[in-house]
C-alpha positions as CSV (number, residue, x, y, z in Angstrom):
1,X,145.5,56.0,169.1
2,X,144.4,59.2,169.3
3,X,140.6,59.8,168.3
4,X,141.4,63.7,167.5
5,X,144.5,65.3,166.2
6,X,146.3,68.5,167.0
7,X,145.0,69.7,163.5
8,X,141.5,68.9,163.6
9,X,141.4,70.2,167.0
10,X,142.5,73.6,165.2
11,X,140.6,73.3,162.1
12,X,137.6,73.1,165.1
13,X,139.2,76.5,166.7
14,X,139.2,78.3,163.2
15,X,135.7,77.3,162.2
16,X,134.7,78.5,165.7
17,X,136.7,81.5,165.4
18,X,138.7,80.8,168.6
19,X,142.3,82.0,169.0
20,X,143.8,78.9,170.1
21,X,147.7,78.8,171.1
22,X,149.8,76.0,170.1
23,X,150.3,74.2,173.7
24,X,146.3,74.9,173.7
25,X,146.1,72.5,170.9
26,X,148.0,70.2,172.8
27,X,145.8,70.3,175.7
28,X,142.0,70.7,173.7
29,X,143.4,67.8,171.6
30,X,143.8,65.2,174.9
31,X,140.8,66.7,176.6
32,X,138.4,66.0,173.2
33,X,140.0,62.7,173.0
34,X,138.8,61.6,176.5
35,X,135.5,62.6,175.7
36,X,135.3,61.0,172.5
37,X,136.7,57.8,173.9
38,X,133.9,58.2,177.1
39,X,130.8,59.0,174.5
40,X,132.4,56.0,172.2
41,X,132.1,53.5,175.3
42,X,128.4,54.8,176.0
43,X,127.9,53.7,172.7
44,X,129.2,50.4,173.3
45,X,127.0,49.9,176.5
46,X,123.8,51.0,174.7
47,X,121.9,47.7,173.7
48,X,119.3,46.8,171.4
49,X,117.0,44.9,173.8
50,X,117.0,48.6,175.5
51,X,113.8,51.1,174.5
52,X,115.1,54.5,174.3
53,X,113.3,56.6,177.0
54,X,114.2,60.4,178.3
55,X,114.2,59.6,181.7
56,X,115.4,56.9,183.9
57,X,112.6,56.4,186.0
58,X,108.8,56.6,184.7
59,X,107.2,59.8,185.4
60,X,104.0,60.1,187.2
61,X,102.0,62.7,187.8
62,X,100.6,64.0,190.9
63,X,97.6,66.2,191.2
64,X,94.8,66.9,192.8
65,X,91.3,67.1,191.8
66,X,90.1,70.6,190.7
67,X,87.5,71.3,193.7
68,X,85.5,75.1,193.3
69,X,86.4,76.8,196.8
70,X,84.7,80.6,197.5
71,X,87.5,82.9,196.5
72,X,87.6,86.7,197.9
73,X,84.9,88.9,197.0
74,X,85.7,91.8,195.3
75,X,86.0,94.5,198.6
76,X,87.6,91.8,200.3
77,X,90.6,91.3,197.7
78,X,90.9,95.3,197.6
79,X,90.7,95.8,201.5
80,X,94.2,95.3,201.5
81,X,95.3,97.5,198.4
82,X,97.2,100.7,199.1
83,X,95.6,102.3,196.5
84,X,92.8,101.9,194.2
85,X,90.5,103.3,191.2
86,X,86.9,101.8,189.8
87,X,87.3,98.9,191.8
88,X,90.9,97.7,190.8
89,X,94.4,97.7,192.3
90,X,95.8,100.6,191.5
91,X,99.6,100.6,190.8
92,X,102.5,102.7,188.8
93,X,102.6,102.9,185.0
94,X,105.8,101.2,184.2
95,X,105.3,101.6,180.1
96,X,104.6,104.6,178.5
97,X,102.6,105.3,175.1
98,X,106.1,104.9,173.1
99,X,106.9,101.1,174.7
């Protein structure tokens, strides 16, 4: 037995405001039911002995400690720059007053 029929698959296309021929019906309505029958069957699978989780395997983080390093000094980071201005990187206005 069917889980969806041809006119609840096109009460579905009108409330979605699809325009849905009527061999499409025939086609939506045996691809929904296969889904409907595949989500039914996980439902059948799922036991109560089970905990719900969001992921398969347990998660664990990796990181590192947080260790202070000497960073670039300020002439050093703008050594490189192609153009600066009171000690910053100087670069192209992308926004104007209006943005």
């Amino acid at each position: 037995m069917a889980a969806i029929s041809r006119e609840e698959v096109a009460h579905l296309a009108r409330l979605s405001r699809l325009a849905v021929t009527e061999q499409e019906l025939d086609v939506f309505a045996g691809q929904l039911d296969v889904i409907l029958q595949s989500v039914a069957r996980i439902g059948d699978v799922a036991a109560g002995d089970i905990p719900p989780t969001s992921h398969s395997v347990p998660l664990t983080n990796v990181l590192r400690e947080d260790v202070v390093v000497p960073g670039l000094t300020r002439e050093e980071a703008l050594s490189g720059a192609p153009d600066q201005a009171e000690n910053r990187f100087r670069v192209p206005q992308i926004l104007t007053e209006e943005a």
